[in-house]
C-alpha positions as CSV (number, residue, x, y, z in Angstrom):
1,X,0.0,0.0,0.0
2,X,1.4,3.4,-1.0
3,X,1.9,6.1,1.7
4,X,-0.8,8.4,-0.1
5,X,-3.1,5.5,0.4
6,X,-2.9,5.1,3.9
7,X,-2.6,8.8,4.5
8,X,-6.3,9.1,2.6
9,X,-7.4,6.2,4.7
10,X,-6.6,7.5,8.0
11,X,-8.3,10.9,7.5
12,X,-11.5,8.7,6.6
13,X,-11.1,7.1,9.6
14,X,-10.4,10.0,11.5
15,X,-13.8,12.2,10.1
16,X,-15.8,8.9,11.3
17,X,-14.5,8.4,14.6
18,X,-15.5,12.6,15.0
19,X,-18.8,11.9,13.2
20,X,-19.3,9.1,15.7
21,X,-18.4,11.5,18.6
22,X,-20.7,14.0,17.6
23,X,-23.6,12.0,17.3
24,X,-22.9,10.8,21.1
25,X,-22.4,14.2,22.2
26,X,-25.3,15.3,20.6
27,X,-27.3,12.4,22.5
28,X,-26.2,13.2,25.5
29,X,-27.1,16.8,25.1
30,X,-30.6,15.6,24.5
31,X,-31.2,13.9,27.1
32,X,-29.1,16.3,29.2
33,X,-31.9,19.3,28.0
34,X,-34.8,16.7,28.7
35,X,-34.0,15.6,32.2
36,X,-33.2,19.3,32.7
37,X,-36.7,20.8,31.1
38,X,-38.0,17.8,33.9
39,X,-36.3,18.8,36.7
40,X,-36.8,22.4,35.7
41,X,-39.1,24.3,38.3
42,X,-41.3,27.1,37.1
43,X,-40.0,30.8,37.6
44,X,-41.5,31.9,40.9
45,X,-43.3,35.3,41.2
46,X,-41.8,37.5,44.5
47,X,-44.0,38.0,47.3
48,X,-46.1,40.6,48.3
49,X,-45.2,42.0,51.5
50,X,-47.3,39.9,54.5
51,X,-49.7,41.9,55.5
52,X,-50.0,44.4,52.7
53,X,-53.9,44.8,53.3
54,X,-53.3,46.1,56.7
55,X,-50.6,48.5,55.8
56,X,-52.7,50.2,52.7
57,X,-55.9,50.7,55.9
58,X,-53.4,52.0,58.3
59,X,-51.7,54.7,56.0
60,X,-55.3,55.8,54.7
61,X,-57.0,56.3,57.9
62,X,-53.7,57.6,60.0
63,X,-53.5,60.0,56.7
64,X,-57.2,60.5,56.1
65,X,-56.9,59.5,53.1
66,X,-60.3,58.7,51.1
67,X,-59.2,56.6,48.1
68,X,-55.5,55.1,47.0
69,X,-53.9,53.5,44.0
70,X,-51.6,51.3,44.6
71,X,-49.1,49.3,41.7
72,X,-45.9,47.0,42.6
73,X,-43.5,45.5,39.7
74,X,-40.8,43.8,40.7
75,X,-38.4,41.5,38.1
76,X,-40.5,42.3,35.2
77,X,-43.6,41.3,37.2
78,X,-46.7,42.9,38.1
79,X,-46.9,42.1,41.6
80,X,-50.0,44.0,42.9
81,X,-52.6,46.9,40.7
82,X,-55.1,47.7,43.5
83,X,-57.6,50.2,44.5
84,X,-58.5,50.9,48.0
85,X,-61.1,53.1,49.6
86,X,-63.8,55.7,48.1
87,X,-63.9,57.8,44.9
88,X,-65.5,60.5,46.6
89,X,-66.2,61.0,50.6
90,X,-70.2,60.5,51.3
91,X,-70.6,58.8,47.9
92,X,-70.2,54.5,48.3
93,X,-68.6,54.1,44.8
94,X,-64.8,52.1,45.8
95,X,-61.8,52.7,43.7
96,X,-60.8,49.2,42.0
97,X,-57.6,49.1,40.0
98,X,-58.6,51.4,36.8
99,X,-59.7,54.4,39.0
100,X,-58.4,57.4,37.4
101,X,-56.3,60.0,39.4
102,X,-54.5,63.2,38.6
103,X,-50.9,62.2,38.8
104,X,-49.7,65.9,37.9
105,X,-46.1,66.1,38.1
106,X,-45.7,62.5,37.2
107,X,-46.8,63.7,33.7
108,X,-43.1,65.3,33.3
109,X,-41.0,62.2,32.3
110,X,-43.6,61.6,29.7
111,X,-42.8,64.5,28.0
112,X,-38.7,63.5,28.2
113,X,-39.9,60.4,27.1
114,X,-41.6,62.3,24.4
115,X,-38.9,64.6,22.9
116,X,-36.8,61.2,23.8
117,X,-38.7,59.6,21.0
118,X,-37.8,62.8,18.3
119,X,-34.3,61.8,19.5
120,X,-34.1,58.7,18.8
121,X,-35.9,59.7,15.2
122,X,-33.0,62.3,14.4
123,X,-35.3,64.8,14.3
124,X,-34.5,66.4,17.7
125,X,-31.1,66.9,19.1
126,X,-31.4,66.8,23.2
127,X,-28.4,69.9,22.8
128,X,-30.0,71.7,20.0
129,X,-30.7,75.1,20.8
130,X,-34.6,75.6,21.3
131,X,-34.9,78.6,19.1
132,X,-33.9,76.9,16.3
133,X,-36.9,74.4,16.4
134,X,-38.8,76.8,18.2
135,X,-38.0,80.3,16.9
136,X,-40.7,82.1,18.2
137,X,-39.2,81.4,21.9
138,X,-37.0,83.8,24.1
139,X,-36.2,84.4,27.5
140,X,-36.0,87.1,30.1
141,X,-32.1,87.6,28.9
142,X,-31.5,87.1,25.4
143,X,-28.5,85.2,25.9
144,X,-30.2,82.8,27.6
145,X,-33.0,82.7,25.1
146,X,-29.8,82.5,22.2
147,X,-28.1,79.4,24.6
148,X,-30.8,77.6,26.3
149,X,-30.8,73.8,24.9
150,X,-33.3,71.2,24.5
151,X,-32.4,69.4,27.7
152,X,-33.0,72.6,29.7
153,X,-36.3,72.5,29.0
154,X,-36.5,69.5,31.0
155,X,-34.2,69.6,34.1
156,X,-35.0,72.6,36.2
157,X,-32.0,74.8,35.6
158,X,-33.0,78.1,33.3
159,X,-32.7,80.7,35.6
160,X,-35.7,81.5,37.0
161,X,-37.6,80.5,40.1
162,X,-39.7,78.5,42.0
163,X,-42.9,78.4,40.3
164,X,-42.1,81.3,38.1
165,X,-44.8,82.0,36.3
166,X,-47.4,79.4,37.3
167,X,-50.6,81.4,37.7
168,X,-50.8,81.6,34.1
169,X,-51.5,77.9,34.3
170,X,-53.4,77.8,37.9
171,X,-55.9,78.4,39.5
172,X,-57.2,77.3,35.8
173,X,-56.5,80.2,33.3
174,X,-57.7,81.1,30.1
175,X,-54.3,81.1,28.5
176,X,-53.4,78.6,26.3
177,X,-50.3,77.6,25.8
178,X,-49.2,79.8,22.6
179,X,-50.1,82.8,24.1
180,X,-47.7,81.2,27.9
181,X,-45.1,80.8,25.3
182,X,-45.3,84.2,24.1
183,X,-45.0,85.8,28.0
184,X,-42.3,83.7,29.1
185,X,-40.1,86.4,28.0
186,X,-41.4,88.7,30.3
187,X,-40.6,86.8,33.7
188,X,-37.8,87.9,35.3
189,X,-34.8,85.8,36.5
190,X,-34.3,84.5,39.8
191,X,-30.7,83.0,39.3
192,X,-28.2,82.9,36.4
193,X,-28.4,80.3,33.9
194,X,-27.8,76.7,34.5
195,X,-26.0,77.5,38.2
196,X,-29.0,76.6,40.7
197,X,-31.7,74.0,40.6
198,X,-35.4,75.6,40.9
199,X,-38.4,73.6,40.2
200,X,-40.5,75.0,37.6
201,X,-43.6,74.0,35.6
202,X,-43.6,76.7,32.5
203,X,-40.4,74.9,30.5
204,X,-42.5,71.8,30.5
205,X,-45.4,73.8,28.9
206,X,-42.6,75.2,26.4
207,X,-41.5,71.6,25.9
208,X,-44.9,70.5,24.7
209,X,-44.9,73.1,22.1
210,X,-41.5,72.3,21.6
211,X,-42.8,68.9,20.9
212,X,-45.8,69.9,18.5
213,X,-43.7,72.1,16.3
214,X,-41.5,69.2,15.4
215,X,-43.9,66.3,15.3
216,X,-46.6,68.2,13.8
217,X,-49.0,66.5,16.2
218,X,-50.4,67.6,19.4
219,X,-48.9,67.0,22.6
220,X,-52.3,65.4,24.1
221,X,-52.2,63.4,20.3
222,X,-48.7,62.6,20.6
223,X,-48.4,61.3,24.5
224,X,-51.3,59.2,23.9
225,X,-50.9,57.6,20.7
226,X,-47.2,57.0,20.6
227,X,-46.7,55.9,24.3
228,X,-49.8,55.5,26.4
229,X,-51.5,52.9,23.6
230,X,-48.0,51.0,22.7
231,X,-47.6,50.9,26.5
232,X,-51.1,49.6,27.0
233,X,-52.5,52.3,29.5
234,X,-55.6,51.5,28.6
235,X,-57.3,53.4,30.8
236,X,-55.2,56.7,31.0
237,X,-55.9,60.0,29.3
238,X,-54.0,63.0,28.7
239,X,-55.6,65.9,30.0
240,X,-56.8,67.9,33.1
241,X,-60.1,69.1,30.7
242,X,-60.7,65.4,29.8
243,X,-61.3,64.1,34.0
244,X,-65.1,65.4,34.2
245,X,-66.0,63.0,31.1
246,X,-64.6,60.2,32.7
247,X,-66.9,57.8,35.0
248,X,-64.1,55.9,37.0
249,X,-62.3,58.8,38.4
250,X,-61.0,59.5,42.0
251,X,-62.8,63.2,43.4
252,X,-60.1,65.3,45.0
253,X,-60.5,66.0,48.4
254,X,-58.4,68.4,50.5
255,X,-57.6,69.5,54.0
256,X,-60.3,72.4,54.9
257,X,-60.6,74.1,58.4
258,X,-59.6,71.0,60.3
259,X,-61.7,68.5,58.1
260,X,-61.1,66.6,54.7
261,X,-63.8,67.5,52.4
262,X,-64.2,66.6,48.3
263,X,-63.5,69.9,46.4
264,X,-64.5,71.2,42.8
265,X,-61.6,70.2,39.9
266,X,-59.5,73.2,39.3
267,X,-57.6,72.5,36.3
268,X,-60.0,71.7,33.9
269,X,-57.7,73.3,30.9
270,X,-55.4,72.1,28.8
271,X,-52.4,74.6,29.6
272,X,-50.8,72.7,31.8
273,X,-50.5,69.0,30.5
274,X,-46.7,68.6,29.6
275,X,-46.1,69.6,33.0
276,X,-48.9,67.7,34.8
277,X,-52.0,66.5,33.2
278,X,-52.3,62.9,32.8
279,X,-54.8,61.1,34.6
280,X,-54.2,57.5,35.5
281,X,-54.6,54.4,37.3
282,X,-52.6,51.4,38.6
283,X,-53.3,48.7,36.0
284,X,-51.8,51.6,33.6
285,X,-49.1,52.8,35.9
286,X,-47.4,49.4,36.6
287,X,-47.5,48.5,32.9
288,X,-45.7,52.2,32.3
289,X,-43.1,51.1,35.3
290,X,-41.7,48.1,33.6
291,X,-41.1,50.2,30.2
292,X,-38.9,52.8,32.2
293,X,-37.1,49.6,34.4
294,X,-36.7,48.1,31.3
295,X,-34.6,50.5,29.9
296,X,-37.6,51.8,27.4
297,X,-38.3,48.3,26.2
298,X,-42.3,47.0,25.6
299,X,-43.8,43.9,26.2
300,X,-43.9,42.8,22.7
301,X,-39.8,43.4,22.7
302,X,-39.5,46.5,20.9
303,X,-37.9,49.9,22.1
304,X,-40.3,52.8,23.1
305,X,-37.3,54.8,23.3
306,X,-33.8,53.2,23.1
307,X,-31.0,52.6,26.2
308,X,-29.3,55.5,25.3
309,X,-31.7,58.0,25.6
310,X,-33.2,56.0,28.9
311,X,-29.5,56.8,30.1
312,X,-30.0,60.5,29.7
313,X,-33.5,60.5,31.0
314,X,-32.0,58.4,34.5
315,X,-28.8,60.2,34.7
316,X,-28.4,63.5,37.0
317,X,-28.5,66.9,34.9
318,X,-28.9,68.9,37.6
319,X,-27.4,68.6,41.1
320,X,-29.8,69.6,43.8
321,X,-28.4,69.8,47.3
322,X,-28.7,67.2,49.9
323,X,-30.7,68.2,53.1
324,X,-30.8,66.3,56.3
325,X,-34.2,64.6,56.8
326,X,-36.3,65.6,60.0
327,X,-34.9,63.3,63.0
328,X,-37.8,61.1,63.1
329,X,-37.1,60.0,59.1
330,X,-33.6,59.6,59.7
331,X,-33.3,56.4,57.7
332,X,-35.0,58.4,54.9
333,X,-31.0,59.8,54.4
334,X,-29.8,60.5,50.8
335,X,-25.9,60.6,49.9
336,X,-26.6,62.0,46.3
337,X,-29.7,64.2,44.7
338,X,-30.1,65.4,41.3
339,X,-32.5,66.0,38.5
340,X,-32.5,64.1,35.0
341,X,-34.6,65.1,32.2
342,X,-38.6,65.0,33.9
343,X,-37.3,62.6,37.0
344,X,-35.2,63.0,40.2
345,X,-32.6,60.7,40.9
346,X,-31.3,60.2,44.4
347,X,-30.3,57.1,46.9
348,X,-32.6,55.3,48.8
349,X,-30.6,53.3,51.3
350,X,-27.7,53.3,49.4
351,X,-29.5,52.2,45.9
352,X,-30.0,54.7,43.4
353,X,-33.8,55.6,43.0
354,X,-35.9,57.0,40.2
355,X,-38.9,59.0,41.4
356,X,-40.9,62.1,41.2
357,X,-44.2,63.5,42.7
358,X,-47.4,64.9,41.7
359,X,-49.5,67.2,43.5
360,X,-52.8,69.2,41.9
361,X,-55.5,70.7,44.5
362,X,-57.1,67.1,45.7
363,X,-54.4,65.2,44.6
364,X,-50.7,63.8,45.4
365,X,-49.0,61.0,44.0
366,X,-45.4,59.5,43.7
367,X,-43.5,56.9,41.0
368,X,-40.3,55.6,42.8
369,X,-38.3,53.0,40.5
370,X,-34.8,50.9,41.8
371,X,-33.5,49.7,38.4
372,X,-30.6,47.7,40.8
373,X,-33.4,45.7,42.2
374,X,-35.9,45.6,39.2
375,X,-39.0,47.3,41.9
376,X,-41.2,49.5,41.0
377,X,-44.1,51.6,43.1
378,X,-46.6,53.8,42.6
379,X,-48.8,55.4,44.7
380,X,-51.7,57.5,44.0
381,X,-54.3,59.4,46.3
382,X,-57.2,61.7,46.3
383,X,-56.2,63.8,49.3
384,X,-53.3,65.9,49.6
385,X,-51.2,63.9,52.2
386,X,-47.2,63.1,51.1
387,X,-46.6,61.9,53.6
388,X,-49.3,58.7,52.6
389,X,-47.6,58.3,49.7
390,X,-43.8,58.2,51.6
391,X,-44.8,56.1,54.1
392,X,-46.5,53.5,52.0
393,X,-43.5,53.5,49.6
394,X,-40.9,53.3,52.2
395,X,-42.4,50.5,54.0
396,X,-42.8,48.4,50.9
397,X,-39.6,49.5,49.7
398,X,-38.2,48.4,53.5
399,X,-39.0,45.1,52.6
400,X,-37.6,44.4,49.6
401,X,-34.2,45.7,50.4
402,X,-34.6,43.4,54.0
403,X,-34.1,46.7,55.7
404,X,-33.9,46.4,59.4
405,X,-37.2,47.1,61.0
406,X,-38.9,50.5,60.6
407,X,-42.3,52.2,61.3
408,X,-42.6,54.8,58.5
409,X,-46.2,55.2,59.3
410,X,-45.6,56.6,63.2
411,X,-42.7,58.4,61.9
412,X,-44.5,60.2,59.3
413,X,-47.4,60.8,61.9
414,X,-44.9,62.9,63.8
415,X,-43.0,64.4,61.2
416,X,-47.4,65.7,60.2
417,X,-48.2,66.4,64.0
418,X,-45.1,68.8,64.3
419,X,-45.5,70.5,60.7
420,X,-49.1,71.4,61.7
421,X,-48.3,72.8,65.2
422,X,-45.4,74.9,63.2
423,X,-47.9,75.9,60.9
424,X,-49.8,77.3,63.2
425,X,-47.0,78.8,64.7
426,X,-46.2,81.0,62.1
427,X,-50.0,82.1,61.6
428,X,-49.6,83.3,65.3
429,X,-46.3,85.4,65.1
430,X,-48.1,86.9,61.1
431,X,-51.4,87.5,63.1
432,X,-48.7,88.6,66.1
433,X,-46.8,91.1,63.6
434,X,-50.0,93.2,62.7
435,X,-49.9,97.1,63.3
436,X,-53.1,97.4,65.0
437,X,-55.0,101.0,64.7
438,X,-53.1,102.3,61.3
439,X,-55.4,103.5,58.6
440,X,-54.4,103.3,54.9
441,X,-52.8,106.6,53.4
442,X,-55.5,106.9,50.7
443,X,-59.4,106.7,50.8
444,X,-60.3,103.2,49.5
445,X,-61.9,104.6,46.2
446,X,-58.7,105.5,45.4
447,X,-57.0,102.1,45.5
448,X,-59.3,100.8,42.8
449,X,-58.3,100.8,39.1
450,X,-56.8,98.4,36.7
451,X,-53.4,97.5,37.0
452,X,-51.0,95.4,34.8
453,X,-47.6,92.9,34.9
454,X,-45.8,92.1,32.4
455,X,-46.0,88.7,32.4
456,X,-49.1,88.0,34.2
457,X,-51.4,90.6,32.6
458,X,-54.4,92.4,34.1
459,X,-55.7,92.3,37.9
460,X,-58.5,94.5,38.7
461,X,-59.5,96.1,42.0
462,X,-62.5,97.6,42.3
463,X,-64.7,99.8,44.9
464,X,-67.8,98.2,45.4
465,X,-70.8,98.6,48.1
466,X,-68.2,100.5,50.2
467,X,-65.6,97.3,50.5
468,X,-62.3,96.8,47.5
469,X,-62.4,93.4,45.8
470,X,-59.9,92.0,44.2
471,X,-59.9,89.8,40.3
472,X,-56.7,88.5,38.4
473,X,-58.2,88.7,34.8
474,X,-57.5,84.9,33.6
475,X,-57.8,83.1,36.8
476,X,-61.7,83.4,37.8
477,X,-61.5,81.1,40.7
478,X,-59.0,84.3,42.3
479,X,-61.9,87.1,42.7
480,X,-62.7,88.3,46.3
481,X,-62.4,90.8,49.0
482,X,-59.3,93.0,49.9
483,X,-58.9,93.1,53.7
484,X,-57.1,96.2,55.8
485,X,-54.2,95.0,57.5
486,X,-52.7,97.5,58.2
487,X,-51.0,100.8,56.9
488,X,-51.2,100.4,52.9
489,X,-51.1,96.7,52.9
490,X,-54.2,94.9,52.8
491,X,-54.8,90.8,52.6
492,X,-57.0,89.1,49.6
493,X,-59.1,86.8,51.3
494,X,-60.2,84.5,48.0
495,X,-64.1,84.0,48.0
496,X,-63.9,80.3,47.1
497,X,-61.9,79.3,50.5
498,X,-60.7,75.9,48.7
499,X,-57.8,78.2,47.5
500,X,-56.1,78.4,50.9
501,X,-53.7,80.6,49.4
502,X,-54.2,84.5,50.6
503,X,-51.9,86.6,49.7
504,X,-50.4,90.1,50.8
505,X,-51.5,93.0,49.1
506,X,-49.2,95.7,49.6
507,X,-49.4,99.3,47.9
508,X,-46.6,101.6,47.1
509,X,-46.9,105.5,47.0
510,X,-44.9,108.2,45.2
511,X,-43.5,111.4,46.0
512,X,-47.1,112.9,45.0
513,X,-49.4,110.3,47.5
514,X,-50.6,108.2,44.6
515,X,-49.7,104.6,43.8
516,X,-46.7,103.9,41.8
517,X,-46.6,100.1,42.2
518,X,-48.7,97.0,44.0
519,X,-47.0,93.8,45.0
520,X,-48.0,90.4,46.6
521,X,-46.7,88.1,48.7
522,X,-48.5,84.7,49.8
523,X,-49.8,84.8,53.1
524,X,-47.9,81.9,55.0
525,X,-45.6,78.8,53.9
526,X,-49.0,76.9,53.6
527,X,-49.7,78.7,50.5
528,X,-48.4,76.5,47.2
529,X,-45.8,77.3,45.7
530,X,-47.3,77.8,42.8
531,X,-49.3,80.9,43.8
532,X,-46.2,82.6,42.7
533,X,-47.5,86.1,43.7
534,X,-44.2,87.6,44.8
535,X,-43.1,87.1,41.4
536,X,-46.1,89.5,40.3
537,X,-45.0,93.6,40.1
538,X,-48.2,95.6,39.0
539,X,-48.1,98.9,38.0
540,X,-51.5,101.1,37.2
541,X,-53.1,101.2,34.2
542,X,-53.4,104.9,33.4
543,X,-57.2,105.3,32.7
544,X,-57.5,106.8,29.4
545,X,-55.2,103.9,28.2
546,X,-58.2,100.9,29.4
């Protein structure tokens, strides 16, 4: 036999002998994958925390809280979509799972989500400058309105203050959103651009025209048929108008001279949607909660919005200082704060958290989100009680993490108790402060007319049956009477006493005895924030110019 022969013959014999091998490999795979698929035990679903039930009736009768939402995710699972309690104090209707809710600020990261979206399309860069999708757009400063980017829209750092500019959206106004857009550029500054973080509502409403202009559809349109419907918030809406043509929907209820009573919807415009007008429920909200702990990915396995522009949504933009907690929450701790783009990231315990709240006159809610553990929360009320919603989170939260033991509930009781004897408190010492027997410098006829800010607009005060009143022009919910208090300042006491928010009225003279400018200032720390009078400076509207 040649040596090319047996050469030929042993590489035959060698390709059988690995044939041969394979085949028993491949055998014992098979019955390596059966026995395993056999032995295999079923993924298990994480427990609920023992004695969940309880915990939801404490919080909502310690809180007085009429009706709750309640969702839990955790590991890509809905673990709980609940509703608890009453729709509406005296009425027996419950609140079952699809109960809608105002969830107000919680509305913001849909609008990052949103412009996210016009990212990912290339049709929105998140440091584009605004005015060059938005040309019709300026600030106070015009190098601000020349700089300002997409992102800044969205994190809280423009320059100007808390609330700036939010009575063009509340008490309901008759401003839409065009004409908000046009009189931003009147409001004023409060720090310089991009150095200090101040919570705001007004960039939002500039993002959702931001948003039309370069979809082309609606921000109400776009929210709800791009993400709400491919998320499968079934239930949800997009509006503040839309709440009284809903059947299943939570009535507000606030806080009112020592008792919680239900309270007529204030927001029923559409102004104020990018910044907080989404109703919803907790079927809807834990569906929504997987999508943002999965990095922006939907059931069905395709991306809402991809990783990367989840990473810029998630990741701090704007640092906001760390404050201790009150004593009694000292577990509550954070070692890091910021704001991302329409959510606040901070540490929880030493795990990073995603969260934001949502509070509209009746109604408070909170999303809190740990990506490291895959859990997700959301809690939403028709009472105007944070610390419901903190307690109820933390204690859930507790568990997961195996936190050592902690009464959230009996701490937040006492963290309420002292905050309402400090409260009143400072009514004392305001009531304490008053100059009694001063008389204003002018007759009272003469501190009617119309007077004017720049950004605001129009508030009227007029003499009538021998008392002033008092009537911002596009909020009709603020009308009512004008109070002495003493020297030229005098207190607006608002006819519909649901406001709770008086303010100062206080009158400035010139060198000739007549009034050169008014100015406003809310009466106590109970007021919102978003009564933003001391950001108001009205001058008179010189008659012959009405």
């Amino acid at each position: 036999m040649k040596i090319k022969d047996i050469k030929t013959m042993t590489l035959k014999l060698n390709w059988r002998l690995v044939f041969i091998l394979a085949l028993l490999v491949f055998g014992l795979l098979q019955v390596g994958s059966v026995a395993g698929a056999q032995n295999q035990k079923p993924v298990s679903k994480p427990d609920l925390p023992p004695g969940i039930e309880a915990l939801v009736g404490r919080v909502m009768k310690t809180f007085e809280v009429p009706g709750l939402n309640l969702a839990i995710v955790k590991d890509g699972q809905v673990l709980l979509s609940k509703g608890y309690g009453l729709k509406k104090l005296g009425e027996p209707d419950p609140v079952d799972a699809r109960t809608l809710f105002g969830i107000a600020s919680n509305s913001k990261v849909f609008t990052a989500v949103a412009l996210g979206m016009l990212v990912d399309e290339g049709k929105l860069r998140w440091d584009g400058r605004v005015i060059d999708y938005l040309p019709e757009f300026q600030m106070y400063d015009p190098n601000v309105s020349r700089e300002i980017m997409v992102r800044d829209l969205l994190c809280h750092r423009c320059g100007l203050g808390l609330g700036a500019g939010d009575l063009m959206l509340w008490p309901a106004s008759d401003l839409d959103r065009k004409e908000i857009l046009r009189r931003v550029r009147y409001i004023k500054p409060a720090s310089s651009f991009r150095t200090k973080y101040a919570y705001n509502n007004i960039m939002f409403v500039v993002a959702g025209e931001l948003l039309e202009k370069v979809s082309g559809m609606r921000w109400e349109d776009f929210v709800r048929e791009k993400i709400q419907k491919r998320v499968g918030m079934n239930y949800s809406n997009t509006s503040c108008a839309l709440v009284d043509k809903e059947e299943n929907v939570a009535w507000p209820h606030v806080p009112l001279e020592g008792k919680v009573v239900p309270v007529k919807n204030l927001y029923l415009t559409e102004n104020v949607n990018p910044a907080g007008g989404i109703n919803s429920c907790a079927e809807d909200m834990a569906r929504w909660m997987l999508v943002l702990l999965n990095n922006g990915k939907l059931a069905d396995g395709s991306q809402l919005v991809s990783e990367r522009v989840m990473n810029e949504i998630t990741n701090i933009v704007t640092p906001i200082p760390v404050s201790r907690p009150a004593p009694e929450l000292a577990p509550a701790a954070m070692n890091f704060n910021g704001y991302g783009l329409g959510l606040r990231i901070r540490d929880y315990r030493r795990y990073k958290v995603w969260t934001h709240t949502g509070g509209l006159e009746g109604y408070v809610s909170q999303v809190w989100l740990m990506p490291e553990i895959g859990l997700g929360v959301t809690v939403l009320t028709n009472q105007e009680s944070t610390a419901a919603f903190a307690a109820l989170t933390n204690q859930i939260v507790d568990y997961y993490l195996k936190a050592p033991k902690f009464d959230w509930v009996e701490a937040y009781k006492k963290v309420t108790e002292k905050n309402a004897r400090r409260s009143k408190e400072e009514i004392a010492k305001i009531y304490a402060s008053r100059k009694k027997d001063t008389r204003p410098s002018l007759n009272l006829q003469d501190y009617a007319g119309l007077y004017r800010d720049d950004w605001y607009g129009e508030v009227e005060i007029k003499y009538e049956n021998r008392d002033l009143t008092i009537r911002f022009k596009h909020n009709p919910e603020l009308y009512g009477k004008l109070e002495h208090w003493h020297y030229d300042t005098f207190v607006a006491r608002w006819f519909d006493r649901e406001l709770r928010a008086d303010a100062f009225v206080i009158f400035h003279l010139n060198h000739e005895g007549t009034i050169s400018e008014v100015k406003m200032l809310p009466f106590s720390s109970d007021v919102d924030f978003s009564y933003d009078y001391q950001d108001l400076l009205l001058k008179p509207v010189p008659k012959e110019k009405k």
